[in-house]
TORTOR-269164 format. One record per atom (N, C-alpha, C, O): x, y, z; residue in one letter. Coordinates in steps of 0.1 Angstrom, whole numbers, plus 5000, padded with zeros to 4 digits. Example, Ala and Ser with C-alpha at 12.3 -4.5 7.8 and 13.67 -1.06 7.14 Angstrom:
2
513249435078A512349555078A513249675078A514249675085A512849785071S513749895071S512950005079S513450115080S
***
This chain:
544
500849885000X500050005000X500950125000X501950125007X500750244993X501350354993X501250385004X500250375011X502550465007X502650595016X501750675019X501150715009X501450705030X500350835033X502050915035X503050875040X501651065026X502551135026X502451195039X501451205046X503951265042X503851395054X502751465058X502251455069X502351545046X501551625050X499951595050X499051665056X499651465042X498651435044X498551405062X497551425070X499851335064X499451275082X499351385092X499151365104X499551505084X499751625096X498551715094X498151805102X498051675083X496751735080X495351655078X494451705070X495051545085X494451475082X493151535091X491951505088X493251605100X491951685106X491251815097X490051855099X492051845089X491451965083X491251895070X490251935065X491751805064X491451715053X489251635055X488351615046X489351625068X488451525071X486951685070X485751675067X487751785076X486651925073X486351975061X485252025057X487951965053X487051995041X486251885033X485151905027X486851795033X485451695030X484251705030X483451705021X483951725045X483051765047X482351885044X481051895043X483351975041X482652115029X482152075019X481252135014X482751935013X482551884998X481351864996X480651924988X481051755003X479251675008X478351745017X477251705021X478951855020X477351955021X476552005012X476651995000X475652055019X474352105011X474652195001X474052204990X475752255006X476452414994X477552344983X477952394973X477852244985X478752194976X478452044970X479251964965X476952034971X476651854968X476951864956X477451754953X477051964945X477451904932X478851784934X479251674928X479351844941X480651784939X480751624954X481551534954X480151634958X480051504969X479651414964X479351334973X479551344947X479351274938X480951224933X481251104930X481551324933X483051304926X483651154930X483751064922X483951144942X484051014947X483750924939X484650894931X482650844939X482250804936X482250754919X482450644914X481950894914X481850894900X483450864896X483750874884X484550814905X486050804901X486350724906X487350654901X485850684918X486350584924X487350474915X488450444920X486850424901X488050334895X488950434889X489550394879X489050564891X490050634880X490850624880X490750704889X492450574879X493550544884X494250684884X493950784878X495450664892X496350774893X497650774882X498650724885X497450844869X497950834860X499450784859X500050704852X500050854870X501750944871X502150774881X503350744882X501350704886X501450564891X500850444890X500650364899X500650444879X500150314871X500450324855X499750384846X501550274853X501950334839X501050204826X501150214814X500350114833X499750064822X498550134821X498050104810X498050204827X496450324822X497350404810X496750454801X498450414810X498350544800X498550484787X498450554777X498950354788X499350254772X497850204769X497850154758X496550224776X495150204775X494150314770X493550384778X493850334757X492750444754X492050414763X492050304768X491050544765X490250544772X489450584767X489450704765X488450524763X487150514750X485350524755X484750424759X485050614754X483250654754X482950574750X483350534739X481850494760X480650424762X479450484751X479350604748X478750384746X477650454735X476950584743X476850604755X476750664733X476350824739X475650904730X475250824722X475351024728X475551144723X475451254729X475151254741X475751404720X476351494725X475251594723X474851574711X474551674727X473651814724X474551904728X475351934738X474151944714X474852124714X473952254713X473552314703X473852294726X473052424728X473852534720X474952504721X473752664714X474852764707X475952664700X477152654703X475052584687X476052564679X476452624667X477152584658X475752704667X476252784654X477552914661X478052994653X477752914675X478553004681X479752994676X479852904668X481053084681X482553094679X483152944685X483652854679X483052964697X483152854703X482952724699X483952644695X481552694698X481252584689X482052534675X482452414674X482152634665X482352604653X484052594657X484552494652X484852664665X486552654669X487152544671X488052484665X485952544685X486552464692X485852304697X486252184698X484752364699X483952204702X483552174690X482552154697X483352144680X482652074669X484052024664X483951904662X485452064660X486552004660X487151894671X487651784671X486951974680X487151834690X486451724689X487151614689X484851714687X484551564683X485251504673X485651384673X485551604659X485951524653X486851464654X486851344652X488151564660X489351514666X489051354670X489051254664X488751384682X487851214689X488051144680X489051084678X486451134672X486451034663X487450994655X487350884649X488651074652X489851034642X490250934652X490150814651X490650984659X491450924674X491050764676X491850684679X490050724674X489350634680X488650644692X488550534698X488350724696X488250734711X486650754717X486250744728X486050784703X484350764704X483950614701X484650524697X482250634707X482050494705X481550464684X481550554676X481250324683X480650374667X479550414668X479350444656X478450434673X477450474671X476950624682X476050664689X478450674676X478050814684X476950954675X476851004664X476250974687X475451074678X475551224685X475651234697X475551344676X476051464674X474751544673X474451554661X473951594679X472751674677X473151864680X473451924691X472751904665X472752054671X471252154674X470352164666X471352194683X469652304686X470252434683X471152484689X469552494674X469752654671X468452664660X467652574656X468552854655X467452884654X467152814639X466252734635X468352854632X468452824618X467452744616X467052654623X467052784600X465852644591X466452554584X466152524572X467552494590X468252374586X467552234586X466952184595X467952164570X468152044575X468651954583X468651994594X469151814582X470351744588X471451734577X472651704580X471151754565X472251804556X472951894558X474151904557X471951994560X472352124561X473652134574X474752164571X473152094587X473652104597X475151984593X476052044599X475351934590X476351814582X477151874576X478351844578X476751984567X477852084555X478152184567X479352204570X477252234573X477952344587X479252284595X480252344597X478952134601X480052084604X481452044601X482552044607X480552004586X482351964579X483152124579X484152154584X482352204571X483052314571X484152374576X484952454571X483752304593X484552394605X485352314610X486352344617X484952194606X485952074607X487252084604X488252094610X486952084592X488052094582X488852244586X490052254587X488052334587X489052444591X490052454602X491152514604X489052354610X489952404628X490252284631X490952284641X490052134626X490852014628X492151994631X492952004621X492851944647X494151954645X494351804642X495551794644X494051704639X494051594631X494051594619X493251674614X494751504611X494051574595X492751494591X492251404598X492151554579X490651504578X490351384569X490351374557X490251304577X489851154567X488551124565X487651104573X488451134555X486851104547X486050984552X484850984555X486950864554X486250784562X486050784575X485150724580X486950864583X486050954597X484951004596X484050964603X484951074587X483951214586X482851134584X481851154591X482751014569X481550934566X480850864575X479650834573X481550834586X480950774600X480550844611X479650804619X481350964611X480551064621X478951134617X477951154624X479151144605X478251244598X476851164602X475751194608X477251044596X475850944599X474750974613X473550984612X475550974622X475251024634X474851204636X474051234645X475351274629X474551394626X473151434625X472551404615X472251504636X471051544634X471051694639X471951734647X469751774634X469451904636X468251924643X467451844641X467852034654X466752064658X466752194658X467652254665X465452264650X465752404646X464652414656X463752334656X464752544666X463952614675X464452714687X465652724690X463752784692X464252884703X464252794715X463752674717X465052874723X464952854736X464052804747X464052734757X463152884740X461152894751X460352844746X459152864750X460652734730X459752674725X459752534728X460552454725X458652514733X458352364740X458452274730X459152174729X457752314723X457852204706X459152204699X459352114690X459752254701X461152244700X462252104707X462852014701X462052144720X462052074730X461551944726X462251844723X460151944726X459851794719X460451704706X460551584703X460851804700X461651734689X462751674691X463051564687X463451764698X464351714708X464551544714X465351444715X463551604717X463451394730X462951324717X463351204716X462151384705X462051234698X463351224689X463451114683X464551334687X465551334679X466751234689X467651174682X466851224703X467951154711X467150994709X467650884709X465751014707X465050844713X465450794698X465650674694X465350894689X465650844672X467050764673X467350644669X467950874679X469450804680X469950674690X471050614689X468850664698X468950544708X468550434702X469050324704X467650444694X467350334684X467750264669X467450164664X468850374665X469550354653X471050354652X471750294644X471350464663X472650444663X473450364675X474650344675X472350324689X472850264700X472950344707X473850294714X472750454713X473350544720X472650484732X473250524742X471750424736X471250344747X471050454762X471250434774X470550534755X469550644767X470750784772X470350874780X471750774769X473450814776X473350944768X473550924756X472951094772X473051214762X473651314773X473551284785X474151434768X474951494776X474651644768X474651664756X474351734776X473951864769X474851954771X475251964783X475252024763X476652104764X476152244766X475752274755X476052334774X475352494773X476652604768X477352684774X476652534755X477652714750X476652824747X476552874736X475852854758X474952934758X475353064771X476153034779X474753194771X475053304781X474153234790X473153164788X474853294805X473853224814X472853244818X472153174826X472453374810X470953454813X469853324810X468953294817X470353264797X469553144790X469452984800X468952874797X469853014808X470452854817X469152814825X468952694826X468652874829X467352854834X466252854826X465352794832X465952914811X464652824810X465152744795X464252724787X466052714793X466952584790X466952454798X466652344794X467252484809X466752394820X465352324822X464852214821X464752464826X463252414825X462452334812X461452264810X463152374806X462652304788X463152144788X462552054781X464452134797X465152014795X464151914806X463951804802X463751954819X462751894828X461651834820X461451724816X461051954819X459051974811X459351824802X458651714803X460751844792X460451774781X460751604786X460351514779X461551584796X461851454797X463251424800X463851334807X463851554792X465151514785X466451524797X467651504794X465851554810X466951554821X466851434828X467651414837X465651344824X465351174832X466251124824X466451154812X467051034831X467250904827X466550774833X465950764843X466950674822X465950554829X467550414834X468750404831X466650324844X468050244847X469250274844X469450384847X470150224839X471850234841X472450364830X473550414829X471150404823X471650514811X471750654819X471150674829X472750754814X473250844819X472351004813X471550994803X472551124820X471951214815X473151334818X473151374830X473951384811X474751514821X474451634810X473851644800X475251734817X475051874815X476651894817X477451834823X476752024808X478152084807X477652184811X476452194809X478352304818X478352454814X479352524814X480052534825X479652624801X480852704800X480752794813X479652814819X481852844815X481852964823X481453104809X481453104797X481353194816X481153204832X480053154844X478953114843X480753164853X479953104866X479453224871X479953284880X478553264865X477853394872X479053494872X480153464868X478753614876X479653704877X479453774892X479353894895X479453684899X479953744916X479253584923X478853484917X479253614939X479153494946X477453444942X477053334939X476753584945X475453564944X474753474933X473953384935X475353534919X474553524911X475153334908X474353244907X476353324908X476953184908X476153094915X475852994909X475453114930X474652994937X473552984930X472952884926X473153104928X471753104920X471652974909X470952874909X472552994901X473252914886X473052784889X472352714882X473952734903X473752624911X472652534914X472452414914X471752664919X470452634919X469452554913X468652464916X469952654896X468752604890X468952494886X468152404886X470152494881X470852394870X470752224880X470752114876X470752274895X470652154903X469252114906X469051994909X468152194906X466952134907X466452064895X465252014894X467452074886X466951964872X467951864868X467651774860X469051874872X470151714869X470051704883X469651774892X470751554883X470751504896X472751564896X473751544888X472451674910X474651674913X475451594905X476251654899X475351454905X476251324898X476851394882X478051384878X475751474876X475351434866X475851644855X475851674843X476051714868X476751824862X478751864860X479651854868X478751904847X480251924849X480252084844X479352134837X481452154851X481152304850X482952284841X483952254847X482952304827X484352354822X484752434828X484052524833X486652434830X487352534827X488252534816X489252564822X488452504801X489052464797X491252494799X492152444792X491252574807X493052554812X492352454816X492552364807X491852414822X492652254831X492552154824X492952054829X491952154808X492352064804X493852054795X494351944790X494552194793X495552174787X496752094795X497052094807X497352014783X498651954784X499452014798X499451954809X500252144794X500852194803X500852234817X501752274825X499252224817X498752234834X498252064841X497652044852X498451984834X498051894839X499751834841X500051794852X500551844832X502451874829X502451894845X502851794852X502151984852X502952044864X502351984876X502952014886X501351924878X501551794884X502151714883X502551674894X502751644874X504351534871X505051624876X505851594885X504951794869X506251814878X506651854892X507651854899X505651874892X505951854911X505951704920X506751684929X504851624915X505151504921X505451384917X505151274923X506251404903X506951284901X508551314900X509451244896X508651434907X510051504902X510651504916X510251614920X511551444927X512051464939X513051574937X513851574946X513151664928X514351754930X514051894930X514851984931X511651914928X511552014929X510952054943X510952154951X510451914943X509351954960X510552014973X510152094982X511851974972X512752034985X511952174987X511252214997X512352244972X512652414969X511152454966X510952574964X510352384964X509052404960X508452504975X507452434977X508452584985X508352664991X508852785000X510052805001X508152865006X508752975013X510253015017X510853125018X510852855019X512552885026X513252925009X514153005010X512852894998X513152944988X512852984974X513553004964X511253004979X510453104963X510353254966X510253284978X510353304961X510653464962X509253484962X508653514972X508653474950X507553524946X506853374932X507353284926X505453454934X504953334921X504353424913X503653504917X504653424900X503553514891X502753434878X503353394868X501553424881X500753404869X500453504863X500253614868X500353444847X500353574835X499053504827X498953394830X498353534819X497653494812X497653694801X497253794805X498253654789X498053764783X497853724767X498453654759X496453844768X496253864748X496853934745X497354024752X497153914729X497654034717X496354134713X496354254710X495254004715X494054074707X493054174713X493154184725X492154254706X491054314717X489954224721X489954104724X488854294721X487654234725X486554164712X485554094712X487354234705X486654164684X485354214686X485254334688X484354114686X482954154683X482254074695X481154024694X483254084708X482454034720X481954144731X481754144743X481954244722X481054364737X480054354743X479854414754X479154254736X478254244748X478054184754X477054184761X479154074755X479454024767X480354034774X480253974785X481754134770X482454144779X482554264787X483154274798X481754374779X481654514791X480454504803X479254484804X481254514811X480754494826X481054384832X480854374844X481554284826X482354214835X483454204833X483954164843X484454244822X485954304826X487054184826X486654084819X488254184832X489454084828X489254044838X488653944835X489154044852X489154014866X488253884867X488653774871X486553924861X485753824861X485653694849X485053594850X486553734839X486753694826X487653544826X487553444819X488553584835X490153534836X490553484850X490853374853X490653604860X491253594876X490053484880X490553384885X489353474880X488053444890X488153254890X488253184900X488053214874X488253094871X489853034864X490352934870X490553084854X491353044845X492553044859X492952934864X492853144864X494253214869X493753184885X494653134891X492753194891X492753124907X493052954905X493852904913X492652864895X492552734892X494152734891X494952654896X494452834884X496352764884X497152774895X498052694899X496752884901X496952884913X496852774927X497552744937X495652754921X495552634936X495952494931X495752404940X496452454920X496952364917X498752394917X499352294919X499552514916X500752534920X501152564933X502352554936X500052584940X500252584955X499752434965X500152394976X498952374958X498652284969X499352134971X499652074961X499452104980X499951974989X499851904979X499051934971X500651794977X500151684971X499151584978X499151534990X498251554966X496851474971X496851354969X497451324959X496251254977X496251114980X496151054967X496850954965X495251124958X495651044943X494651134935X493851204941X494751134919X494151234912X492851254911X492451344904X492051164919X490751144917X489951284920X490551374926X488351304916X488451464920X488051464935X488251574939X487651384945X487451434956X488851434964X488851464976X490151364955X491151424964X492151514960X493151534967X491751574946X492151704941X491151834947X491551944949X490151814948X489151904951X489651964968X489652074972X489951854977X490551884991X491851954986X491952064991X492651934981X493852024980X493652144975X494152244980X493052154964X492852294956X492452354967X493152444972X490652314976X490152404982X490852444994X490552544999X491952355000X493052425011X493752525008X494052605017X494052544997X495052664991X493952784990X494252884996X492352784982X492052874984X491052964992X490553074991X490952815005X489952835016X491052955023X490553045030X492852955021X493352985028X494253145021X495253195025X493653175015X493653345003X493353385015X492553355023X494453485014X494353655024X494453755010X495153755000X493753835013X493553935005X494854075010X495354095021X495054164998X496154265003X494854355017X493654355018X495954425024X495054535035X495054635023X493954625020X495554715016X496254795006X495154734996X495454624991X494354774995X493454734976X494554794967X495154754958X494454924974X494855044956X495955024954X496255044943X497454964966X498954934962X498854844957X499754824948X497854734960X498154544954X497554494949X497454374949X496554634939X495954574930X496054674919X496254794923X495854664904X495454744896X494954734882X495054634875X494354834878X493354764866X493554874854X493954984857X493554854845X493554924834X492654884822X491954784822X492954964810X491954934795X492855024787X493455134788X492654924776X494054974768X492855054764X491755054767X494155204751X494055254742X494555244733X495355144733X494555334719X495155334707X496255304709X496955344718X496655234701X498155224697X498555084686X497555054680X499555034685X500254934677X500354774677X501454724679X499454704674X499854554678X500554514672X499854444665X501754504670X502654444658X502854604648X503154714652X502554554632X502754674623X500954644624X500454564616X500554674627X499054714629X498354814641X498454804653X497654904632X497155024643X496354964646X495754894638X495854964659X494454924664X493655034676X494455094683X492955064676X491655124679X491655094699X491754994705X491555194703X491355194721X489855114725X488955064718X489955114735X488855024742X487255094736X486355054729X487655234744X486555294744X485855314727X484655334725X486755294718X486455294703X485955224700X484955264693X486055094702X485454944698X483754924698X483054924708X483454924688X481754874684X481154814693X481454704696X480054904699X479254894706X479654884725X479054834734X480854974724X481354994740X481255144739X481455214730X480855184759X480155304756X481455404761X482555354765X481255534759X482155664757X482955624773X484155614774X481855604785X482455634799X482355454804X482155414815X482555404796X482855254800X483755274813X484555354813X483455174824X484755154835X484855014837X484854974849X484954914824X485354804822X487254784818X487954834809X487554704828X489254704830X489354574819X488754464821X489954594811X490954554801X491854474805X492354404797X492354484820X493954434825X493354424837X492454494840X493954324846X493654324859X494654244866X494754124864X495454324875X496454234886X495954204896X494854244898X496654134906X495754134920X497054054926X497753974920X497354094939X498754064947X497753974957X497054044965X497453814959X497253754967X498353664979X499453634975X497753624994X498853565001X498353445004X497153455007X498953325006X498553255010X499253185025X500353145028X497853215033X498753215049X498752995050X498252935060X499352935040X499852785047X501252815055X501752915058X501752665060X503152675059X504152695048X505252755047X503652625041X504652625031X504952755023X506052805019X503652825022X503352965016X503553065017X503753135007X503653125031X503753225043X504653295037X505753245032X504253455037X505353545029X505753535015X506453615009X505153415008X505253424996X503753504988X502753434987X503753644982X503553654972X503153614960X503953634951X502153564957X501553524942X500753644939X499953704946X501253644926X500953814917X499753694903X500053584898X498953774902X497753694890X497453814881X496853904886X497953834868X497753904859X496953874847X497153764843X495853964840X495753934829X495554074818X495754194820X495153994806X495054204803X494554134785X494354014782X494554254779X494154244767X495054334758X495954404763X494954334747X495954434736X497454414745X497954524750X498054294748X499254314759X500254244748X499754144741X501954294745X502954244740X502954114734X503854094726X502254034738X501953904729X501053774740X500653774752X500953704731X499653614735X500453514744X501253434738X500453514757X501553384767X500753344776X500053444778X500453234784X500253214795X501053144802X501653054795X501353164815X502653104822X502453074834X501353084839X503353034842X503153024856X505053074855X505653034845X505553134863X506553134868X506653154885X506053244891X507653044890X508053074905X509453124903X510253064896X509653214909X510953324912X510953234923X510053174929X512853254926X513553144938X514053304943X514153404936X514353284954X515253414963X516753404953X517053304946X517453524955X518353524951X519553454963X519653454976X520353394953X521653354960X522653464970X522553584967X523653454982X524053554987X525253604977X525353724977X526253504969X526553554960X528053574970X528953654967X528153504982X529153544985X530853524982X531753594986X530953384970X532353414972X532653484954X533553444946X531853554953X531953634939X531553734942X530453744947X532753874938X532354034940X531254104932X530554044924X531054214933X529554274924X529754254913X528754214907X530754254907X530654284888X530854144884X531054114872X530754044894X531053874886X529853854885X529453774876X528453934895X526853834891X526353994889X525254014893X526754084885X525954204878X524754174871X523754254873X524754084864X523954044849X522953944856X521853914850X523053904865X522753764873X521253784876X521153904879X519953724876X518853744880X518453664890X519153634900X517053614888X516753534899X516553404893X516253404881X516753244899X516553164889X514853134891X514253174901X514253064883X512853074879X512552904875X513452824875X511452874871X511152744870X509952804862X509052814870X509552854846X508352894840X507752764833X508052714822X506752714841X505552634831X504852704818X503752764821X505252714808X504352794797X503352694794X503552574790X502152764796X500852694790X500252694777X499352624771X500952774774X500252824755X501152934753X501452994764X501652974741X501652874726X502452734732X501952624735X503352774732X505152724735X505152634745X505852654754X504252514744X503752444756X505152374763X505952304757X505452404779X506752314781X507452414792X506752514795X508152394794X508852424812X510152484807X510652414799X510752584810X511952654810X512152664826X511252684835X513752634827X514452664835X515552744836X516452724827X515752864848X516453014842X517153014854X516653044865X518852944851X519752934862X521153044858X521553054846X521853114871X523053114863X524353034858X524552914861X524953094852X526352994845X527653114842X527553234841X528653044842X530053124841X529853144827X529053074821X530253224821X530453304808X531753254805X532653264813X532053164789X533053144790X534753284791X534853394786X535253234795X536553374792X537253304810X537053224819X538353424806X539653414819X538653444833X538853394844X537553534831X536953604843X536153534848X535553454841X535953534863X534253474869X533553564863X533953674865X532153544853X531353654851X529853494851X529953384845X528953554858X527953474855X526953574853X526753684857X526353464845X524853534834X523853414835X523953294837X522753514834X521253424831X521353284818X521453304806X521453184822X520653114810X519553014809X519052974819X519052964795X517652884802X517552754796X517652724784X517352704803X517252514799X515752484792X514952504801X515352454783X513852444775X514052314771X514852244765X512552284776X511752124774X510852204765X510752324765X510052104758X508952184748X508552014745X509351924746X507451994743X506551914737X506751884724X507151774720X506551984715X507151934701X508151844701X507951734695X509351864707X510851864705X511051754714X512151714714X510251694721X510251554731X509451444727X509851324727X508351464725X507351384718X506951364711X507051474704X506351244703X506151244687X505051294687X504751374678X504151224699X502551274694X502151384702X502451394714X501451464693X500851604695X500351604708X500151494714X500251744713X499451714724X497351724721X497051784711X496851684725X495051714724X494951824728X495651864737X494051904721X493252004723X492651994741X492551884746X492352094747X492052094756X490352044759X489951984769X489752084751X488452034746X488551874746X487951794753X489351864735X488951704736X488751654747X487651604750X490051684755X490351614765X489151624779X488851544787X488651734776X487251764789X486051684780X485151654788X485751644769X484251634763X484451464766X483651404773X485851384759X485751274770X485751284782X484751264789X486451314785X485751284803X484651324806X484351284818X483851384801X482451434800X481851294796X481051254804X482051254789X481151094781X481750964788X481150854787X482950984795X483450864803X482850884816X482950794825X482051014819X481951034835X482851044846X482651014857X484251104840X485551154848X485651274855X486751314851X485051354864X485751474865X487251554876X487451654884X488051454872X489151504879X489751674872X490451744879X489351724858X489551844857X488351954859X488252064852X487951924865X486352044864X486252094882X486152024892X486352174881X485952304893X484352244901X483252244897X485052204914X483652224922X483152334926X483752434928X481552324929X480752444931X481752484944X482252594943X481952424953X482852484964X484352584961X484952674966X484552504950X485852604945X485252734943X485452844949X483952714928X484152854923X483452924935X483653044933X482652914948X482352984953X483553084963X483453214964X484452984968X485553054972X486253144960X486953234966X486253144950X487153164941X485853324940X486553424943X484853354938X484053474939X484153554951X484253674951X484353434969X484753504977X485953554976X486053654983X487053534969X488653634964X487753754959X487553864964X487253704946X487453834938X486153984940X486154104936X485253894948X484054034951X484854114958X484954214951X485554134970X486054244976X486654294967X486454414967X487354274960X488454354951X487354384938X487754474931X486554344936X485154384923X484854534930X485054644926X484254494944X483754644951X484554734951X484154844946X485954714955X486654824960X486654934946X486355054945X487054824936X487454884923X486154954913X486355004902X485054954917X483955004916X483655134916X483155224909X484155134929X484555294936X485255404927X485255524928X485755344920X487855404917X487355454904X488255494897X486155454897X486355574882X486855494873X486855374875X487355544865X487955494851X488955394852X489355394864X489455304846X490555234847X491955314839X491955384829X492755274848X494155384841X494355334825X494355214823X494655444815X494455344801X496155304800X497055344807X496355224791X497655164788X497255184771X496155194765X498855194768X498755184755X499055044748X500054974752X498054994736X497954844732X499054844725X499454924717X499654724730X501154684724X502154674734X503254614734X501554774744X502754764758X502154604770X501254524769X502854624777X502654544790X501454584802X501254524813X500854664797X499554714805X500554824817X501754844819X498954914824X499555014832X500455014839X500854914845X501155154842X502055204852X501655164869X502255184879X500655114868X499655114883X500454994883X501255004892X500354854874X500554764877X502254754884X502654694894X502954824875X504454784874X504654804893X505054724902X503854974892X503954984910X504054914919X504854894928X503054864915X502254734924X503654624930X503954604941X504354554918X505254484923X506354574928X506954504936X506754644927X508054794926X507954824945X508954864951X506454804952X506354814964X506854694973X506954684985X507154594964X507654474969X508654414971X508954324978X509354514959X510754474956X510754404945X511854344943X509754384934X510054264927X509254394909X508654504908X509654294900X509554354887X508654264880X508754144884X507954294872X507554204865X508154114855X508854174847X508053964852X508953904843X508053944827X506853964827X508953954815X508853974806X508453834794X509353804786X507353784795X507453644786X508253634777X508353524770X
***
């Protein structure tokens, strides 16, 4: 039998409380997880699961907003992906609901289309001829019952022709205003029963509400019509390669966990930064801003997976106890206006392209006080943590598209070399890049060749391309199976995102107060407010 680690044996009282957070009333979504994983194995220690596809049970998929961005990008290539893969069952079926007066032809030419465009697999005709079969359409609104009805006879059509044997899963790339009488449509009509061993679930994109309130609400409804078992809430980082990477690297690696805290990380900074603006999403992104967009779900999730303990095994109720110890345990700055700051770009340069300020952009108003950029200096009072600093950035129109995690190590004392031998010398770092450039840099010093001691920065790079033959999956893929296998060791419990609303509402209010956001110019690194921010700490910001 494995080891119960250190800290599990030193924490096994506050382990047994939060549990108990898990299987309360406020977090029953998630008091299923157990259960629903119980056989999941622990990837990183059972090396024959990973030589084993892991292949969907007969099923299909409903797609609420499939004619969306989203949809056509990114989910409607992911199945296909799938299906290239082998990793669907054969008689998988694909149903889209939107308004359009489509056929199932019609809806067939819509998919190849986007297929073929955004496929990171290439496109085999006899994939395609096998998926397609399984292709059906249901044209109607949201509030139309008879719609709905078409519906339950279009999944009972596929349970009978293609096998899918009662097992459907409704995906809401829909705004969440729509989530509740989507729901109610999905009750009225049938289509949230299942009968004996066949399955019924629900996806939903974020956002999770846009504060603590409106998130339970969401909970609410979406729970008085699936059974808890039976909901999964995306974030799609957690399904990328790279974040799932830094688990191995912390606990399959004995040479990071020594240095992996307080006696010597300086600081942590998460980055998540666009090149791009807001395109043609203003109406959904003015008034909820970069903070609720990004900090709330994408950048607290990386967070509590780079800070927390290692867990008894990957399953989600004993990832869910670690994450929620790191962010049961967020201290917010006393200082809002020093250790936090917000901005919204203006005019200026993205590359050799002029681009247009916030306030300019189609259909955003003159006195908008939607932040474009948003830092936030959080602490986390564990042991291991204490005095360390984690800085959470995001922003838009910013120097290029990166997301990263880097831990800054304290600097060395440097004592048997005088000033001008480590002049050049920085701090060494350990950066997980999550996208593009998926893979881990390490930033240590080294002697410069010549007669002199002179040491300088340099950096050690792993990369995925350049190690592995095979690609990595789309992050999508990787959540829509586990969606159809009934896995959720990557999906956010309602307990998380509620803590994760308790971070960010006080800092929503404060900043409410505060007028305009400071503008930055697009193409730079976001505001002067921000640089401050670390400059009070002694530290700079790293430059992706």
């Amino acid at each position: 039998m494995r080891e119960i680690s250190r800290y599990q044996d030193a924490a096994a009282t506050a382990d047994v409380r939060i549990a108990d957070m898990i299987t309360g009333s406020t977090g029953s979504i998630n008091s299923a997880d157990s259960a629903r994983t119980s056989q999941w194995k622990n990837p990183l220690r059972d090396s024959r699961d990973l030589r084993l596809p892991r292949i969907a049970g007969p099923c299909s998929l409903v797609l609420f907003g499939v004619t969306g961005d989203l949809s056509k990008k990114k989910l409607l290539p992911a199945v296909y992906d799938l299906a290239n893969r082998g990793l669907l069952p054969a008689g998988f079926g694909l149903v889209g609901f939107g308004r359009r007066d489509w056929s199932h032809d019609d809806f067939a030419g819509f998919v190849k289309e986007n297929v073929r465009e955004h496929c990171r697999t290439p496109f085999n005709d006899s994939t395609w001829k096998h998926l397609s079969e399984g292709l059906r359409f249901v044209q109607g609104t949201f509030d139309d019952a008879d719609a709905f009805a078409r519906l339950s006879s279009t999944v009972a059509e596929l349970d009978q022709i293609r096998g899918t044997e009662g097992n459907h899963a409704f995906y809401m790339s829909i705004p969440p205003r729509d989530f509740p009488v989507v729901a109610k449509q999905l009750a009225d009509s049938g289509l949230a029963r299942s009968a004996g061993d066949a399955w019924r679930r629900v996806i939903i994109e974020k956002p999770f509400g846009r504060d603590l309130a409106s998130s339970r609400e969401l909970d609410r409804v979406v729970s008085e019509v699936f059974d808890p078992n039976s909901v999964f809430r995306i974030d799609h980082y957690l399904g990328k390669e790279t974040v799932q990477n830094l688990l191995a690297l912390r606990f399959a690696n004995m040479m990071f966990e020594p240095v992996w805290n307080s006696n010597y990380v300086s600081h942590v900074e998460i980055t998540m930064a666009e090149d791009i603006g807001i395109g043609g999403r203003a109406g959904y992104y003015d008034g909820i801003g970069a903070a609720r967009d990004v900090i709330q779900n994408h950048l607290l999730q990386l967070m509590a997976l780079t800070a927390m303990e290692e867990p008894a095994s990957f399953n989600a109720k004993d990832l869910a106890i670690e994450k929620l110890k790191v962010l049961s345990s967020v201290r917010l700055p006393e200082d809002l206006a020093a250790h936090t700051a917000r901005g919204q770009y203006s005019a200026g340069w993205q590359g050799s392209e002029k681009v247009v300020g916030y306030l300019e952009e189609a259909g955003i108003s003159q006195d908008s006080t939607t932040e474009t950029y948003a830092a936030v200096r959080l602490d986390i009072d564990t042991r291991r943590w204490a005095g360390v600093p984690f800085y959470l950035r995001t922003g838009k129109r910013l120097g290029k598209r990166v997301t990263e995690i880097a831990v800054n190590f304290k600097r060395a004392p440097h004592l048997p070399f005088d000033s001008t031998s480590t002049q050049e010398l920085g701090e060494n770092a350990i950066v997980i890049r999550v996208q593009p450039d998926e893979g881990i840099t390490l930033r240590f010093g080294s002697k410069v060749p010549g007669t002199a001691m002179e040491v300088r920065d340099v950096n050690m790079d792993f990369t995925y391309g350049n190690s592995f033959t095979e690609a990595s999956p789309e992050a999508y893929e990787r959540l829509i199976l586990d969606v159809l296998l009934g896995d959720p060791p990557l999906f956010p419990t309602s307990r998380e995102i509620d803590l994760s609303w308790k971070i960010l509402d006080p800092i929503e209010e404060f900043w409410s107060a505060q007028g305009q956001p400071e503008p930055y110019r697009a193409g730079t690194w976001g505001p002067a407010q921000a640089d401050t921010m670390l400059a009070n700490d002694g530290h700079s910001w790293r430059i992706p």
